[in-house]
N, C-alpha and C positions, 0 to 999 in steps of 0.2 A: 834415596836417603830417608829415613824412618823422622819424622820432624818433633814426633812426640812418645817417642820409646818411652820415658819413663811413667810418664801417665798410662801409656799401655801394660808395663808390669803393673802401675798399680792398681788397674781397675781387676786383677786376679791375683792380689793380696790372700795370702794364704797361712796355716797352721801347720799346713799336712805335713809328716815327713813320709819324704819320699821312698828313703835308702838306697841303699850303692850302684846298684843295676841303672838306677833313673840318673845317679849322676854320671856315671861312666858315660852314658847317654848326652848326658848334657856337656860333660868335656868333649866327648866325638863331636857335637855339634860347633862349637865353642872353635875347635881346632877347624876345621871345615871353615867355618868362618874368618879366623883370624888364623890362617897358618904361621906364621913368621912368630906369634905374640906365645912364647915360653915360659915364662911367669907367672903361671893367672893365677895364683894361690896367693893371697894376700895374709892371710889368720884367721885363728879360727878361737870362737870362743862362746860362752855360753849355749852351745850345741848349734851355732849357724859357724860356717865356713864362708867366708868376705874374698871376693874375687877381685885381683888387681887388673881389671877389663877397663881401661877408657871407656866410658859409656858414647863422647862424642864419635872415638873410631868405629864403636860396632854399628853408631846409629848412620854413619856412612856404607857399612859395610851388610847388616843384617835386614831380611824384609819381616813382612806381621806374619808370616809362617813360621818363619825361624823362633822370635818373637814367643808366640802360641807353643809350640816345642819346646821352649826352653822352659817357660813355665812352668809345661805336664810334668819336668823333668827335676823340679824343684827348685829352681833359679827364679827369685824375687826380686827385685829392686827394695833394698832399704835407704828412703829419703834421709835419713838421720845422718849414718856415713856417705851417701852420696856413691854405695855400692851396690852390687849386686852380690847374691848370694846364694849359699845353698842353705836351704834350709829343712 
């Protein structure tokens, strides 16, 4: 269990956009991860896409590879919503 996932997105706070290739990537992982969890699309607004992912399930579930990948992929932790995201 990953004890501080969200400081680990935040320390690769980012601008970049990714585009579709890197997310389709980051759902495949996403799903790999959390097969069962259908829903991960929470809204989408101001050009970020907010994932309905429990952050405590994936920090059970995800390691700092997965973590690291997810990033490259354009998935951030935004502390404000207490979400992740695409960005």
């Amino acid at each position: 269990m990953i004890k501080n996932i969200k400081e680990i997105f935040k320390e690769y706070d980012t601008n970049e956009n990714f585009g579709t290739i890197a997310y389709i990537k980051a759902f495949e992982r996403l799903n790999e991860i959390l097969p069962n969890y259908i829903d991960i699309l929470a809204t989408s607004r101001n050009g970020k896409t907010y994932l309905e992912i429990p952050i405590e399930e994936l920090a059970k579930l995800v390691t700092e590879e997965d973590i690291h990948y997810l990033i490259q992929c354009g998935v951030i932790y935004d502390s404000v919503s207490d979400h992740l995201i695409l960005w």
